[in-house]
N, C-alpha and C positions, 0 to 999 in steps of 0.2 A: 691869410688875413681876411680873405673874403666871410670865411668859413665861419671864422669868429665874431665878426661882424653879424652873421648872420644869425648867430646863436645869440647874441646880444638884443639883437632886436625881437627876438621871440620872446625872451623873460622880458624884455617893457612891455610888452603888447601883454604878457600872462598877467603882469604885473597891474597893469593899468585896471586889465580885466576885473583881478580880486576887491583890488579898492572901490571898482565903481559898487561890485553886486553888493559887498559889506557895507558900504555908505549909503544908497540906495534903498533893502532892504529893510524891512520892518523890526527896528532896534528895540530891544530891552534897557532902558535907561540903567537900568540896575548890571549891565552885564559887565564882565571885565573883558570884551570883547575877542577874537576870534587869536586861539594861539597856535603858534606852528612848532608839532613836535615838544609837548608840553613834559612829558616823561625826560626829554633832555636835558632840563633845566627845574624841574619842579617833583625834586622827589618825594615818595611818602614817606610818613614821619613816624619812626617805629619806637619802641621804648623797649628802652635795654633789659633784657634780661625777663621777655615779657614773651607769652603766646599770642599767636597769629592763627583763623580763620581761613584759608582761602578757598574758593570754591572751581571743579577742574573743569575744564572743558567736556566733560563726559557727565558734569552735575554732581561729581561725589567731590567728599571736601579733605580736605588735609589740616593737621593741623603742624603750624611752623614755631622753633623758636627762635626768635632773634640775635643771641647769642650762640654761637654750634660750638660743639665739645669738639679739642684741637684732634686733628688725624694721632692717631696710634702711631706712638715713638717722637713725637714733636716735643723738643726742649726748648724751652726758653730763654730769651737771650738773657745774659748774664745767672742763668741759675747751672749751676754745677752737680748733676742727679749724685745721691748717696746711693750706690751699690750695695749695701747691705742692709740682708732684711734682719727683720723684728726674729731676728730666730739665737739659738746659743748657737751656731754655726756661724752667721752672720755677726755674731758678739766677738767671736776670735777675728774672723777674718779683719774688724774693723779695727781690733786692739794693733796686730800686727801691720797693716796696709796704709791703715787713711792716717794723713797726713795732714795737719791744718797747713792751709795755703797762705794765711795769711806773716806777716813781718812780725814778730816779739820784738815792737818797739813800746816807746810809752803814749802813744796817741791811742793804738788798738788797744792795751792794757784798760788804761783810763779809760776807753768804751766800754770794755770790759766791766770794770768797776761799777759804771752806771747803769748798765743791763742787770748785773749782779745785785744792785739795790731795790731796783723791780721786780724782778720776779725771784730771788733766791732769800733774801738776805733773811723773810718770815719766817724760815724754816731753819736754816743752813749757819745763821748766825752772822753776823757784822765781818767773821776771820773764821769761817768756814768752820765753827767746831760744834755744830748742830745744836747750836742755844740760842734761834731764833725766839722768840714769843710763840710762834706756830708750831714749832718744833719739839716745843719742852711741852705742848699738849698732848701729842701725838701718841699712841701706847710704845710705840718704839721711834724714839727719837734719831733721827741723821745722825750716820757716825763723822767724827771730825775728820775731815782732809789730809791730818798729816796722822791718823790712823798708821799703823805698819803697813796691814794691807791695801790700805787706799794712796799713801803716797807718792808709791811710783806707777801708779793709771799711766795707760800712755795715753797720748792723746785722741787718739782715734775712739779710747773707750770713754772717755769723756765726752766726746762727743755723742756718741752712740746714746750713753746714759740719756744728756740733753734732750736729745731727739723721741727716742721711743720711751722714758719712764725706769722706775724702776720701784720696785717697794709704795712706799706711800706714795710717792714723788711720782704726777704724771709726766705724760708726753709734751714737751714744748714744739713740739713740730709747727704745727700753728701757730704760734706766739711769739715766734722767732726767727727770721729769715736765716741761710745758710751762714752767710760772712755775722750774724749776731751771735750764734752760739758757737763759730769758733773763736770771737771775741771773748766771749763767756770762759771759751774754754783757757783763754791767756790768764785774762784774770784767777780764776782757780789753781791753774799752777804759778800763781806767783803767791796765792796763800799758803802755799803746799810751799813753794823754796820761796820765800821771802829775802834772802842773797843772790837767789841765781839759781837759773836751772842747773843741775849738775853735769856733766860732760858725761856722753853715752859711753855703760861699759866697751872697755876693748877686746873684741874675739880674745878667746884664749888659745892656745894652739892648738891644743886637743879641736875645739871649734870650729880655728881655721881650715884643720888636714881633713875635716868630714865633707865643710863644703867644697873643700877643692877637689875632692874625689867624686862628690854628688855629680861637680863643674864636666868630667872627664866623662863618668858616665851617660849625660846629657849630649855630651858632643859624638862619640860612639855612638848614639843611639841614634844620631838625627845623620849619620853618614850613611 
């Protein structure tokens, strides 16, 4: 108790000390007076996305930017990376793999729709049949959607398309967050089945018995 008492009466007596020398003192009318630990409370004011100046302890200078490029492999919260590249290797593997995440209800569709008047509808046409205004310019016009061979796109190549371009039609990457263009992609196949997506073929047996043999060999190989 003593102890602390005693530590007590040393900061009044420090205490008392500072205010007499700063009141005493020969004052600048103009000053905002004396701050303690001003870096704690009074940071400097940088502008985003701007360079910085600073000079080192050794007299050579740096220059900083205020925003940093994220560390190598940082994903951001709610974005979902696309694993396939800009490549024809990458074109299969996306037909086959990617999956839109999102529900084939009518909220997403109708988002769908309205994305689709933004940025498609110039080219692609009101029902997908490449008789936009921009399209009928074009030397080779968008083929229609329910084409034979465009029909059944699976979705992952729809997207794919989306993303990287193709033919006239550039890259929407920029233009369209992930959950936008598999929206996009609801919407287009519902121009393509306007009744209903159709129910995915069913293995045939021939199909079955390969992969169940593939299945045996797999298991074999990892004993």
């Amino acid at each position: 108790m003593k102890k602390v008492k005693s530590i007590i009466s040393v900061m009044a007596v420090l205490g008392s000390i500072t205010i007499a020398v700063t009141s005493c003192s020969k004052h600048d009318a103009n000053s905002p007076g004396v701050e303690y630990m001003p870096d704690m409370y009074r940071s400097p004011s940088l502008e985003t996305n701007s360079f910085s100046v600073i000079k080192n302890s050794d007299g050579s200078f740096d220059t900083i930017q205020t925003n940093r490029i994220p560390v190598a492999g940082t994903i951001a919260r709610g974005y979902l990376p696309f694993p396939y590249a800009n490549t024809a290797e990458g074109l299969e593997q996306a037909k086959l793999n990617a999956h839109n995440p999102l529900e084939r209800n009518e909220m997403n569709t109708k988002q769908g729709e309205e994305l689709y008047g933004k940025y498609c509808v110039h080219c692609h046409g009101a029902t997908g049949q490449g008789d936009g205004l921009v399209g009928q310019k074009l030397a080779g016009a968008p083929p229609p959607y329910t084409q034979a061979d465009k029909i059944n796109m699976t979705e992952g190549e729809l997207f794919y398309i989306i993303a990287y371009g193709r033919g006239y039609m550039g890259p929407h990457a920029s233009l369209l967050t992930q959950e936008e263009r598999w929206k996009l992609v609801l919407y287009v196949q519902h121009l393509q089945h306007p009744d209903g997506m159709p129910a995915p073929a069913a293995d045939s047996s021939a199909t079955k018995e390969v992969k169940v043999k593939e299945k045996k060999s797999k298991t074999k190989g990892t004993k």
